[in-house]
N, C-alpha and C positions, 0 to 999 in steps of 0.2 A: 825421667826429668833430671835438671842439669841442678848444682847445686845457688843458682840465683833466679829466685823467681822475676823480675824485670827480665835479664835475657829471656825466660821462659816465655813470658808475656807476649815481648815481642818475635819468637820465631813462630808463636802457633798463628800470627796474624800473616804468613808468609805461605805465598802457593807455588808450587814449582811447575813449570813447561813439561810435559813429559816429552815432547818433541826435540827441544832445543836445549832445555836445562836452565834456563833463567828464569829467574828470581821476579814474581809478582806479589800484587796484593791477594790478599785472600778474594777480597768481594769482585777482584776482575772475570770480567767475563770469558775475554781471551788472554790472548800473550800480548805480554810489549812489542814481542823482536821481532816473532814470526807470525804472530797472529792467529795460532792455532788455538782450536779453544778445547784440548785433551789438557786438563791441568790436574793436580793432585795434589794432597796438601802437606806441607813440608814434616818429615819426622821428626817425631819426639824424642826417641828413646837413640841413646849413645851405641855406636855399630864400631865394634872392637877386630880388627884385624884377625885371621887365625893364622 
């Protein structure tokens, strides 16, 4: 988790396209863009370069 729980708050309400990569609601059923309904739910934990 990030050091601000509001940011927190709001990215765990975020779903990701696994198709196309954009940005939905959590409660959507499909995508906005493509309309695919393979979605996944945005990470929490910070992903550091190696």
């Amino acid at each position: 988790m990030g050091k601000f729980a509001e940011a927190d708050a709001v990215i765990s309400k975020i779903a990701i396209c696994r198709k196309c990569k954009a940005r939905n609601k959590s409660t959507a059923k499909k995508c906005r863009k493509c309309g695919s309904i393979y979605m996944r739910p945005k990470r929490k934990d910070i992903r550091v370069k190696k």
